[in-house]
Structures are given as C-alpha cells and as structure tokens.
N, C-alpha and C positions, 0 to 999 in steps of 0.2 A: 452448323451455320447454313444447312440446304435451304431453311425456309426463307433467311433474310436474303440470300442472294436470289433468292427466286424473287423475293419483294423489290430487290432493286430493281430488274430485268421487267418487272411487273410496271411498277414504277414508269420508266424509262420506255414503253410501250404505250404511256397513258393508259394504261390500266389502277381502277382504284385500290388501296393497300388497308387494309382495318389492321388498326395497330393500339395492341389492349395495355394497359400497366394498370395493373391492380385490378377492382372493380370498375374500372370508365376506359373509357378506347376511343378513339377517331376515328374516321374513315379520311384517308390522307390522299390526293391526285395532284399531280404536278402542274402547276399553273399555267407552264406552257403548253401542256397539252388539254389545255380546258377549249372546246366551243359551249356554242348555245345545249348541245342534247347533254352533253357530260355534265355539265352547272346544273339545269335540271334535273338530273340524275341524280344525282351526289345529292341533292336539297329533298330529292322525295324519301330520299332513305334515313333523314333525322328532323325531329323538329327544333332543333337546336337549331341557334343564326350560326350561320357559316362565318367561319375567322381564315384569316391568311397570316400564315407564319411565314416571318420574313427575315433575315437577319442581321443587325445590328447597324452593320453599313448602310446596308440598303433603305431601314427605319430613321437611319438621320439624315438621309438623303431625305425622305418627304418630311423631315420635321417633327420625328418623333422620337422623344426620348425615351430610351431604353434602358436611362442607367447604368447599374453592374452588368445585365442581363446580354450574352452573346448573342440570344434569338428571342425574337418579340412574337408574341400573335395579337394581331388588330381586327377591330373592328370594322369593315369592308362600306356593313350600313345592309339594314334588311334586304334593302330592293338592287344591292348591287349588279351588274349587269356583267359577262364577258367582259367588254371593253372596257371600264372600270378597273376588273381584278386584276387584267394583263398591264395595265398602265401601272397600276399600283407598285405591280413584279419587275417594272422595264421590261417585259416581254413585247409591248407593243404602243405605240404612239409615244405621247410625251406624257410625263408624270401627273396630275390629276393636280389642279390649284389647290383645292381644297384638303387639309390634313384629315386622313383616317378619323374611324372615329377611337374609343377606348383602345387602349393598350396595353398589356400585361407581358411579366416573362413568359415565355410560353410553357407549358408544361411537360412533363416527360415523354407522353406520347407523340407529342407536337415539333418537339425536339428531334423524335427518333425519326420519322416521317422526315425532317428537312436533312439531317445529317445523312439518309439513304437518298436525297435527292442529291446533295451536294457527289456524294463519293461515286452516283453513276455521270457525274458531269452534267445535270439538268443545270438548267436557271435556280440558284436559293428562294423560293419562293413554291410554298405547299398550300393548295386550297384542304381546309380539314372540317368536317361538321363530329360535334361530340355524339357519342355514343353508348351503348350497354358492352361491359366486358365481356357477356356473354347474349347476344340479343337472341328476340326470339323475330318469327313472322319471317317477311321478304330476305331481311338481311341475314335472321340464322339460318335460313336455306343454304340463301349464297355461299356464307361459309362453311358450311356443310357439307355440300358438293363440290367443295376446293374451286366454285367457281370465282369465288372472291375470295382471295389469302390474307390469312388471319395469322401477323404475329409478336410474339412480345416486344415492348417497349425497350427493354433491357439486352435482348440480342441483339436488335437490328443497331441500336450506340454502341455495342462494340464491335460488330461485324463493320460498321462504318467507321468507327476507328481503326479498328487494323489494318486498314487497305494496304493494301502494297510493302507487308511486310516477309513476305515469302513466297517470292516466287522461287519456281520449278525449273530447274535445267528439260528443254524436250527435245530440241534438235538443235546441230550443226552441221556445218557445209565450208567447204573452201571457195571463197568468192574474191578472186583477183582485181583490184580494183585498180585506177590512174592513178601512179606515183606508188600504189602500194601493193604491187602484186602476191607477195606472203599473206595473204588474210584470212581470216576465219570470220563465221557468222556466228554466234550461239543465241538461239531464242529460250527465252525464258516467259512463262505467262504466270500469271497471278494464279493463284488458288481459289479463287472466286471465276475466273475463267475470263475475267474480264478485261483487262491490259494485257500487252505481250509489250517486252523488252528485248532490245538485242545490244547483245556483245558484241563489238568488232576487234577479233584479236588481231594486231598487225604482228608481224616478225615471226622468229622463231624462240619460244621462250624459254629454251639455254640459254638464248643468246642475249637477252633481253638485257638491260641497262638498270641499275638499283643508286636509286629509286627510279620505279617503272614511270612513265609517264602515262597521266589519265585525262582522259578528256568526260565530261559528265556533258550530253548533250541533250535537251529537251527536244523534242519533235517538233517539227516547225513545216505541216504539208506548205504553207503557204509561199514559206522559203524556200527549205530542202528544196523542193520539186519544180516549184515554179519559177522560183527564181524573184521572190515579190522584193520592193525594194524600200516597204516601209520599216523593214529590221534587218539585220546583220547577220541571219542566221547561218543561210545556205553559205557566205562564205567562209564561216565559223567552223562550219562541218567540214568543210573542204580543206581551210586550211587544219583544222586539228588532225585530218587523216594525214595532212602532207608532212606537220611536224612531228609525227607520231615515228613515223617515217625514217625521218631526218636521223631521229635520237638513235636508231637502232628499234624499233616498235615498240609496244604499249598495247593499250586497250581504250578502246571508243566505245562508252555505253550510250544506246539511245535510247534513251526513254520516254515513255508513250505519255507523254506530259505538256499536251499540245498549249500554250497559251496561257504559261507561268500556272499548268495546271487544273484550269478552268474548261478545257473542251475546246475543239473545235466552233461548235457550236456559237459556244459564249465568247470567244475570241471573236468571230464575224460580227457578235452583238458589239462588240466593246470598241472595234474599228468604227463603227457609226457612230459610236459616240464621239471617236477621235475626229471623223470628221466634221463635227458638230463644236469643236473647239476644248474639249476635253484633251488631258494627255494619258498618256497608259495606266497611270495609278488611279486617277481619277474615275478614267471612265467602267477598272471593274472595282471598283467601289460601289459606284452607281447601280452597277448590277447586281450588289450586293456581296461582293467577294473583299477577300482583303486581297494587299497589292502579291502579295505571293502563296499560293495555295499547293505549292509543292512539297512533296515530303521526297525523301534522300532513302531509304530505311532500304528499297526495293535495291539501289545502288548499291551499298554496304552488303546486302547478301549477295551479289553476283561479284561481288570484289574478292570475299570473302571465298566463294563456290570455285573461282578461277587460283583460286590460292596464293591474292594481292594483299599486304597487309600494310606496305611501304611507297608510297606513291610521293611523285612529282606531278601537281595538279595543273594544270591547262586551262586558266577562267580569270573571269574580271568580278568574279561574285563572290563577297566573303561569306555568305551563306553556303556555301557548296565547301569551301574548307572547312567551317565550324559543323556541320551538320554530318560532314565526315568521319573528324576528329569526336564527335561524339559516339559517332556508330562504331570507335576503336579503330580505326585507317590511320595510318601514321603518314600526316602530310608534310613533308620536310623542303618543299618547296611550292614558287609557284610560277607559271610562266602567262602573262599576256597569250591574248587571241583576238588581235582586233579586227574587226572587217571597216569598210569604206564609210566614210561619211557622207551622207548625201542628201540632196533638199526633200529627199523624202523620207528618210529616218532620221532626220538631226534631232528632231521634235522627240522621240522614241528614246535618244540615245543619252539627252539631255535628263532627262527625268528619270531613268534608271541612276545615272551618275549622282543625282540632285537628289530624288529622293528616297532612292534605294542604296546609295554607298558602292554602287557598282565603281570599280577604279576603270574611269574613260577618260581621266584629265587627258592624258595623251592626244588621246584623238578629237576633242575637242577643243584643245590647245591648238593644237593643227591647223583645223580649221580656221580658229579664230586667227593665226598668222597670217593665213591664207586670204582671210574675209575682207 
C-alpha cells in the first residue's frame, strides 16, 4: 500500500495523483487546492473536458440526481473557471444558480481519486481530466521520473477503505492529570502514518471494576482546548476523565476524529455554514459528507490491544454502542455524559437529538423547564 499512501500525502499537498484502471486513467487534484496555474496545468496535460467528481450529498445539493450512484462526475462546462469549480465543491463562495452540466456515476478511477480525498480529510470534491493508462509525451515523463505518481484504481479503494483499522501500539508515559492522578497515555498511529490515537488509561488495572468503564471521545481542538461553546465537548472530556475516576478507572480513547470525522479543516467550513442558518447535519451535507463519517474499527483494536473485552459505555450515541458490539466488545451498560446547555450549542444539540438519535432528551428537557 506504499504507493496509495504516498497518493493521499500527494493528494493532500495538492499535488496531482494519475490514477489508471485498466486501459483509461485520470489525472485526479483536489479542488481545494486548484488556482488559476494548477486548472491550467491539469487541462494542458489531456484533451478531454475536465469533470468534477463530487459526491452524492453534495450532487443533490446543486440539483443533481445521482440516483443509486454514491459518487457522481459532472460536467463543470468547457470554459469552467477556478471560481466556478470551487463553488460547485463549497470550497468557496456560494453555490453556482445554475445546475452542472451532464451527469454520470462516476467511474472506477474517479471513484478511487475521491475516496483518497475523502480518507486524507480533504473537501469530497476531485478535479480529474481522462487519460491513457499508459501515456506517452509530457505525462509519460512525469510518471516516469516518479515526478507525478501513478497508481491503480483498485489499491487506492481499498487502501481508502481500510483506514483506521490497525493501528500500532508506540509509546507510553504516565501523565497525572486533575481528579485523575493514576493515568497512563498510550499513543497508537495508524499504519499509513497518518492519524495517531491515544489511550487514556485511568486507575490501576487489578483494580479496575467489570465492567470497565469506556469513554469513546472524538477530538474536538475547538473544544478540548479552547474551550468553544458552540458544542459540549471539552466538558464531555472532562467530565468522562472525572467519572472514569469516580468508578474506580477505565479507559478514555481519543480519537483523531475531529468533526464527526470530517477534519478540521471541513468542520470550520461546515461552522460557516451554520452560521448562514444551516444546522450540523445540514451544513456537512452541503459539503458533501454524510451526517456521520466516523468509523469505530481504530477503537475495537486498542480495546482489544489493552486486553478490554467487557465494557460499561460512557455516550449519548447509539452508534458507538452498535459499532462496538459489532467489532465483538461486550457493552453491558451505558451511562449519560451531558455537558451544559447554552444559547450557543442548543441549535448543535438539538439536531444531534432530532436527527441523529443522540439521547439529549434530558438536557433539553431541562432547558425547556427552564425556558
């Protein structure tokens, strides 16, 4: 898999990726990192019209049906410009009146190209012009001299499927934390090199309590760190370290899953949308994601590494129990973790509850007593 993770890292550089299945190939670059010289670029080295694979969310946001089809490539229009492509992707301005032109599923290579955008956390949205499986001239140089990387259509879909299914125990340290001074760190990174994970083991684990108590926490710099108070996170982390605590200790996995998975990145996109009157489901839709783009699997092997097989879960999310209990974790309970309601997360907290199944009646109950 060296060469498709060098393709994502390529990718994720804005660097352009030639990506062959069978006898035909694209030349695939991520739309957020298109200017005026790259769109040029990219158009001198095919004379095919340039299409943008986009996916399915994102396609029925501008009005376009895509059908059965999870990823669409459209037609942009010959004289498409920058500004144009990036509105098309939501990378920039507002969405374009007018609907794309032609639409199809997209094809294998077109496919591969967006599912390696997706798993390095770009924007779902791939500028790609067609090409020869094998070309000759400017572009067979390129590849030639590994100055432009050339590779299958079929690695890079399962290199981008597997993600996060084996991470690596590499280090630990004892890190005394408030309320929880028995702690342990263990960092775990992906096999691609590209997420790191950590374990937080609290207590002593003779001593530990069965079932263990687990907290499954996404990264949240926005929260964690800052302290932002348009979600609930930082005090979610805080209290799961405190009740973890309470029980006799447990384990606090945080995982490098900033923004229900989407990046950093696409999270700050997806805030501007919220404050444009969208809410959190909405607005990564718009960007072309579905409302939840996390995967569990990364969890299940450092539960599994720490030698947890029997847990008492710590969430308001029945995806993190089911996605558990599929990876073989036996969740025999579950405990509440609410954080505070406030006129800056209600909007946030409401729409997980509504339209993700999240259990907040409580604290929106609350509220509403309150109101």
């Amino acid at each position: 898999m060296h060469g498709t993770d060098r393709a994502l890292f390529d990718l994720r550089r804005g660097q352009p990726v030639h990506i062959r299945n069978g006898r035909s190939a694209v030349i695939a670059l991520p739309v957020e990192a298109l200017d005026d010289p790259a769109l040029a670029g990219l158009r001198r080295l095919s004379d095919e019209h340039l299409q943008l694979t986009l996916t399915a969310h994102r396609a029925s946001v501008l009005g376009v049906d895509a059908g059965s089809a999870d990823c669409v490539a459209v037609d942009p229009g010959p004289a498409a410009d920058c500004r144009r492509l990036l509105a098309l992707a939501a990378a920039a301005g507002n969405p374009p009146e007018d609907v794309p032109g032609p639409c199809r599923p997209a094809n294998t290579a077109q496919r591969a190209a967006l599912a390696l955008a997706r798993a390095g956390r770009l924007l779902p949205a791939v500028a790609t012009v067609s090409v020869a499986a094998r070309p000759q001239g400017t572009l067979g140089r390129l590849i030639e001299q590994s100055t432009m990387l050339s590779v299958p259509a079929h690695s890079a879909l399962e290199a981008a499927s597997d993600r996060g299914v084996r991470p690596v125990r590499v280090s630990d340290a004892r890190v005394p934390l408030e309320g929880a001074e028995a702690s342990r760190f263990v960092l775990y990174r992906e096999t691609d090199g590209l997420l790191e994970h950590v374990a937080v083991v609290i207590g002593e684990p003779e001593e530990w309590p069965d079932p263990l108590p687990v907290r499954l926490h996404s990264a949240c710099l926005t929260g964690d760190l800052f302290g932002s108070l348009r979600c609930d996170c930082g005090e979610q982390l805080r209290s799961g370290v405190a009740a973890i605590s309470r029980a006799g200790g447990g384990i606090l996995l945080y995982l490098a899953q900033e923004g229900r998975g989407i990046g950093l990145a696409n999270k700050l996109r997806a805030y501007g949308l919220q404050d444009d009157g969208l809410d959190t489901v909405d607005a990564d839709r718009m960007l072309g994601f579905g409302e939840d783009e996390r995967r569990y699997d990364a969890a299940v092997a450092m539960l599994e590494d720490l030698g947890v097989r029997r847990i008492r879960l710590l969430t308001n999310n029945p995806e993190k129990i089911s996605a558990l209990q599929q990876g073989g974790i036996e969740v025999v309970g579950r405990d509440a973790l609410h954080g505070q309601l406030t006129v800056h997360n209600r909007r946030y907290l409401t729409a997980k509850a509504e339209r993700s199944g999240h259990w907040l009646a409580e604290v929106l109950r609350t509220e509403a007593m309150h109101g």
